[in-house]
C-alpha positions in Angstrom: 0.0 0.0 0.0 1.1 3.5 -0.5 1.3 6.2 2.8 -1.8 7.6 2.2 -3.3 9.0 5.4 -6.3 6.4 5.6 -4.0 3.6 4.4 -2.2 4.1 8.1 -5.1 5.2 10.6 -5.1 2.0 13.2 -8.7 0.7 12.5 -7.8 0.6 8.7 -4.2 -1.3 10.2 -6.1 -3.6 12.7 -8.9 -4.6 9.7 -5.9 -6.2 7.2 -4.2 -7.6 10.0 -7.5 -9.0 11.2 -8.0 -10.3 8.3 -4.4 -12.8 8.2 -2.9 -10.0 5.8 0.8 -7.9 6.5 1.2 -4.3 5.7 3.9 -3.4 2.9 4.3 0.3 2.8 5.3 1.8 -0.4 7.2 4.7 -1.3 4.2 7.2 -2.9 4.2 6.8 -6.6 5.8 3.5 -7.5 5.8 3.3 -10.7 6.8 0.0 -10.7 4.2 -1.8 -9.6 1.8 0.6 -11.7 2.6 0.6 -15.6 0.3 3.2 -16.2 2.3 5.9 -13.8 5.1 4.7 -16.4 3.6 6.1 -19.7 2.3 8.9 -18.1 5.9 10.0 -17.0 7.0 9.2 -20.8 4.4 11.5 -22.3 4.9 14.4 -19.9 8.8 14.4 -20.6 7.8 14.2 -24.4 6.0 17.2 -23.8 8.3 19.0 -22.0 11.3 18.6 -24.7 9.3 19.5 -27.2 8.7 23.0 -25.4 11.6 24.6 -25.3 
């Protein structure tokens, strides 16, 4: 999961864990593990070099 603020509050923590699951926080935006994040980041930096 990434940080986001309801990802961490204790009853969201205490439901997954609950439920026989472990917490893996991410570092916000990995684009790794979403492809999508990965073409947009292409296309904005086509963008940009072709405003100069």
């Amino acid at each position: 999961m990434n940080n986001t603020a309801f990802h961490q509050g204790k009853a969201m923590q205490k439901m997954i864990k609950n439920a026989g699951h472990t917490l893996f926080y991410l570092r916000p935006y990995y684009t790794d593990l979403n492809p999508v994040e990965k073409q947009r980041a292409h296309a904005k930096q086509m963008r940009r070099s072709t405003h100069c």
